[in-house]
C-alpha positions in Angstrom: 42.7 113.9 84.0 44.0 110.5 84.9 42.4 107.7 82.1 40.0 105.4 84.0 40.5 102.7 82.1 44.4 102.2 80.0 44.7 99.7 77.2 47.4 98.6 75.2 47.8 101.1 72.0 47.6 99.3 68.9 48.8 100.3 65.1 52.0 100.7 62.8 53.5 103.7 65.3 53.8 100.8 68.0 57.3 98.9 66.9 60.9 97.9 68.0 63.7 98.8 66.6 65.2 95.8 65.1 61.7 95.1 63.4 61.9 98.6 61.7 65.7 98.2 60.7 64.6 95.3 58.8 62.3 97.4 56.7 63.0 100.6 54.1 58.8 101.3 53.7 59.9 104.2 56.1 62.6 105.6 53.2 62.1 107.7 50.5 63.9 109.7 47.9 63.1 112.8 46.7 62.7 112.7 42.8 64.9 114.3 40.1 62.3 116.8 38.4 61.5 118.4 42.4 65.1 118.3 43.5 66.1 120.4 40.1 62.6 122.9 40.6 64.3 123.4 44.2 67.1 124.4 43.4 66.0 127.1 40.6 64.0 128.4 43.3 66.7 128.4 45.4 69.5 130.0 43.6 66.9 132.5 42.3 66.4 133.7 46.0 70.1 133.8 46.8 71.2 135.7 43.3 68.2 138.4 44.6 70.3 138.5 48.4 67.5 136.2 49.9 68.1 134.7 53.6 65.2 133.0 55.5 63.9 136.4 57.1 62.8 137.7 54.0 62.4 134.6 51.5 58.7 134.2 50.8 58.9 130.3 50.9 55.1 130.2 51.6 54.7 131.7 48.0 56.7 128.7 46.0 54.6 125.9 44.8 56.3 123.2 43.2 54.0 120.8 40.4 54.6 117.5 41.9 56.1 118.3 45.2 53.4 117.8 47.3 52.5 114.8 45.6 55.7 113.4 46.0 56.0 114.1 49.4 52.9 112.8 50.3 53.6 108.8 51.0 56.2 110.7 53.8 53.6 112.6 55.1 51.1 109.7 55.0 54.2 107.4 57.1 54.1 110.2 59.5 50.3 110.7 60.1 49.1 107.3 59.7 52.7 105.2 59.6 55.8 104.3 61.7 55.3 108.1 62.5 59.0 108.1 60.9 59.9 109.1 57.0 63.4 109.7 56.2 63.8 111.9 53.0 67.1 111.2 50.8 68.3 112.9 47.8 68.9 116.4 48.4 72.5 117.3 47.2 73.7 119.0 50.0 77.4 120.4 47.8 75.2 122.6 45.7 73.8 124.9 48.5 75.7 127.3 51.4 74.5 126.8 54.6 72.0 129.6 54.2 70.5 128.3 50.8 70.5 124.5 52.6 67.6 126.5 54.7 65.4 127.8 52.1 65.3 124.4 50.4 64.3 123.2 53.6 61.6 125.8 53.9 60.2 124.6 50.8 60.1 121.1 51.2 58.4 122.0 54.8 56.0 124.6 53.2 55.2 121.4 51.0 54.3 119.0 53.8 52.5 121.3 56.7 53.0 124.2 58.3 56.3 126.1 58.8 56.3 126.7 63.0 59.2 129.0 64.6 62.8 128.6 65.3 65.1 130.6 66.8 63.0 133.6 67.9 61.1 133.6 64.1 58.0 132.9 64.1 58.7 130.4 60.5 62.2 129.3 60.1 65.2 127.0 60.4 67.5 126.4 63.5 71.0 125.2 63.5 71.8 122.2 66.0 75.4 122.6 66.7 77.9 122.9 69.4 78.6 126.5 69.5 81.3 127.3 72.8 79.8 130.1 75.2 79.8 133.1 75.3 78.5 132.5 71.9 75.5 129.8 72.8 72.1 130.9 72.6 70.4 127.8 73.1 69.7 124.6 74.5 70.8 122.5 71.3 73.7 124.9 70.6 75.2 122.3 72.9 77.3 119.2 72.4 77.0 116.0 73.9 74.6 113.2 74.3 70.5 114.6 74.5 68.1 112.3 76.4 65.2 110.8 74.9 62.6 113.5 74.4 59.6 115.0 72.0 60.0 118.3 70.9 56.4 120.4 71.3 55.2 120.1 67.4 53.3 118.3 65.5 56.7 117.2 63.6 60.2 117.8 63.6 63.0 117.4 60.4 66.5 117.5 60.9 68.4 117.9 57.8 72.0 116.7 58.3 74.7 118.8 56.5 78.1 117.4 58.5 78.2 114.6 60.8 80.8 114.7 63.7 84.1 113.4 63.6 82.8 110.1 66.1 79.1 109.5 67.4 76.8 111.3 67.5 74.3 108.9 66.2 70.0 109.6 66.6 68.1 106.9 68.9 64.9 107.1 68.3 62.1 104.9 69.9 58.3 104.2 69.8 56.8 106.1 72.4 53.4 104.0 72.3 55.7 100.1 72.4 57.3 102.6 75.7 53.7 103.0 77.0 52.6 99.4 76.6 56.0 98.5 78.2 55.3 100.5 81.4 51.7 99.3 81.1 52.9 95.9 81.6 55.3 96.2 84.0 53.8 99.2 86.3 50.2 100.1 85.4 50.5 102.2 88.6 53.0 104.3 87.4 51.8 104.7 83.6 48.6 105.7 85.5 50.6 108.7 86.8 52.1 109.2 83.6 48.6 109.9 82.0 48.4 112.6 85.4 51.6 114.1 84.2 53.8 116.8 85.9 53.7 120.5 86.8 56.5 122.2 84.3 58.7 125.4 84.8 57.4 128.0 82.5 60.7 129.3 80.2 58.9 132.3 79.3 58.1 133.9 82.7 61.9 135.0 83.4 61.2 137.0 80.4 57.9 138.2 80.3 57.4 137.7 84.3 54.2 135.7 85.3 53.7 132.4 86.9 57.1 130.6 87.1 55.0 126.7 87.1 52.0 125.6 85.3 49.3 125.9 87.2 48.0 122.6 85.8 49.5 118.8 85.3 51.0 118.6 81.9 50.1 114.4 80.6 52.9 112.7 79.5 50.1 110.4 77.8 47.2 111.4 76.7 44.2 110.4 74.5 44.0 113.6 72.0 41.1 112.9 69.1 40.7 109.8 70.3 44.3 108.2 70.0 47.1 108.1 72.7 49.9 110.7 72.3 53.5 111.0 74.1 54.0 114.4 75.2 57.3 114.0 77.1 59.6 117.2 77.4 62.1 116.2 80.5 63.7 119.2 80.9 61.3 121.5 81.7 60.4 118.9 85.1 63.8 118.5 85.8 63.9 122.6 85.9 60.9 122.7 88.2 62.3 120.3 90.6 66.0 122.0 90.4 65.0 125.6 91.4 62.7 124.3 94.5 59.9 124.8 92.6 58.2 121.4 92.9 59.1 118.1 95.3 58.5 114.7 93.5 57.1 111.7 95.8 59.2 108.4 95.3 56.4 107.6 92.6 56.8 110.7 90.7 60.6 109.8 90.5 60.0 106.4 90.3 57.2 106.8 87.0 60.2 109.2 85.5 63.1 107.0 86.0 61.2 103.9 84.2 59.8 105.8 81.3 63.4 107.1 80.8 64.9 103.7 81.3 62.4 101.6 78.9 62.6 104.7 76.2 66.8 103.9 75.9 66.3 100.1 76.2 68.4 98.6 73.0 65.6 96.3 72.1 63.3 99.2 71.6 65.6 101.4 70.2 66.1 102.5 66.2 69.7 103.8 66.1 70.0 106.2 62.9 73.3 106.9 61.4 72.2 110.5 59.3 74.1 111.1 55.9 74.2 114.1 54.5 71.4 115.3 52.8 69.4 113.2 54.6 65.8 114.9 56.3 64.7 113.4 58.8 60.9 113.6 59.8 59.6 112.7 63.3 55.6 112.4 64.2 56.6 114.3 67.7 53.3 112.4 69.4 54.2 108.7 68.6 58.0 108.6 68.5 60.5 109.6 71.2 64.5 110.4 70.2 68.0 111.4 71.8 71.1 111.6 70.5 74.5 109.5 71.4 77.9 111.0 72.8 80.0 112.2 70.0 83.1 113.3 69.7 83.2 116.9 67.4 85.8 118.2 65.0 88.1 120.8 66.0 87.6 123.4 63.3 84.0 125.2 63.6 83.9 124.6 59.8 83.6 121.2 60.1 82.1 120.5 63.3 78.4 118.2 63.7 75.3 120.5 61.9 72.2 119.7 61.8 69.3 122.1 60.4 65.9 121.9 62.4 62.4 122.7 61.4 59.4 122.5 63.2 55.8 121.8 61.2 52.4 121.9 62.1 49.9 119.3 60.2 46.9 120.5 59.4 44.2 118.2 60.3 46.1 116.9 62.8 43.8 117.0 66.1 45.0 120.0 68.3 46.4 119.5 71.6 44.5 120.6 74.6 45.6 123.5 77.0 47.0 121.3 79.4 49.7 120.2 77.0 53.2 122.3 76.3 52.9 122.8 72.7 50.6 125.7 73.5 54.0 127.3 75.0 57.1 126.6 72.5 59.2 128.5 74.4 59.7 125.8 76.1 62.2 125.0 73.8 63.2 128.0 72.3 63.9 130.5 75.0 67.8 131.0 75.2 69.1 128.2 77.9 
């Protein structure tokens, strides 16, 4: 249902770029005593032949971890809706113990959501050359601005490309009070939203479209939330499955256009061993071009995990996050 009524959205998730580069309230570093508890854990699991299909990261609880995680967590409900997490030594770990420390950190914070075809786990962003790609992010190149259909995603970065590559990410409510604005008319149709292809029906058969407008915003418990996936639209209107008025296009192309303005913008250049954690219903992000490395070995990795918050207010049945295979069918 359209709002009646749209007002500016007010609060620390509504900023510009350039005022949050100014700040570091939005950093912060994992402390010595969890980092070294992690790692026993850790190496205990791989010495036992471990991966993340059988590790029982739900099991580990950490003294202190929670605690210390919790002014993160707090940044993310109540915050920027960004917390960037530094200190994890990246050269201690494999690839495949670099995911079980990421479990446990994001057993720690919320709820573990699926990845890859798991129901709880850990996806690798990488550009993997068919026949061998699986999935949308297994991918190279430059990624529009988006949310991904969780309450929050991390991305832990493990090896940064050889040029680029660099995360954009923007504040999806200083977008909505942008278009508000400039076009009330087309932030009204925004709040309507857009009929999406269904992934999962080419799989499991059933209606190709939702039979229902899917918001882009949305008051959910009594704040406004983003709920932008693009690619599932654009899908709908590629395979004839939906015709957009000039409106339609015309609400799409703005909210795209004001979500990659520079003045809005946060541009994040991710170290190694950095985590970082997006609020999914206040903050939008994309990725730049890049230019990769030549060896697989050393080419752009990123390792993704999905979390529920509990107490977070759920989303209603209108909204995608009801249907993550949105995102994780094969592409």
């Amino acid at each position: 249902m359209v709002a009646t009524r749209i007002e500016p959205v007010q609060g620390p998730h509504v900023w510009r770029g350039a005022d949050l580069a100014a700040r570091r309230d939005w950093v912060h570093r994992l402390p010595g005593p969890a980092l070294d508890q992690i790692g026993t854990v850790v190496r205990e699991a791989a010495a036992r032949g471990l991966g993340q299909d059988d590790f029982a990261f739900e099991a580990v609880e950490i003294p202190g971890l929670r605690q210390a995680l919790a002014p993160a967590v707090q940044e993310l409900a109540g915050g920027t809706g960004l917390a960037l997490l530094r200190g994890l030594e990246i050269d201690r770990y494999a690839i495949e113990e670099l995911k079980l420390a990421l479990l446990v950190i994001g057993h720690h914070m919320g709820l573990v959501g699926p990845q890859e075809h798991r129901a709880k786990g850990i996806g690798e962003v990488m550009d993997i050359k068919p026949p061998s790609r699986d999935y949308y992010y297994h991918g190279g190149g430059p990624l529009p601005m988006h949310m991904d259909p969780v309450d929050v995603v991390g991305l832990l970065c493990v090896r940064k490309a050889r040029r680029g590559g660099k995360s954009r990410i923007v504040s999806a409510m200083r977008v909505h009070n942008e278009i508000l604005g400039a076009r009330p008319d087309l932030l009204a149709l925004l709040y309507r939203g857009y009929r999406h292809q269904r992934r999962a029906h080419r799989r499991h058969g059933g209606a190709a479209l939702t039979e229902h407008y899917c918001p882009v915003f949305a008051d959910v418990g009594g704040q406004v939330v983003c709920n932008y996936i693009p690619r599932p639209i654009r899908m709908a209107v590629a395979d004839g499955l939906v015709t957009l008025t000039q409106q339609e296009q015309d609400a799409l192309d703005l909210l795209d256009r004001t979500a990659r303005r520079d003045d809005l913008c946060l541009t994040m250049d991710i170290e190694p061993g950095d985590i970082q954690f997006l609020n999914n219903r206040a903050i939008l992000h994309g990725r730049a071009d890049y230019q990769d490395h030549g060896d697989p070995d050393r080419r752009r990795l990123m390792l993704r995990l999905w979390l529920t918050m509990p107490g977070w207010p759920k989303f209603p049945a209108d909204m995608p996050h009801t249907d993550v295979e949105l995102e994780t069918t094969p592409a």
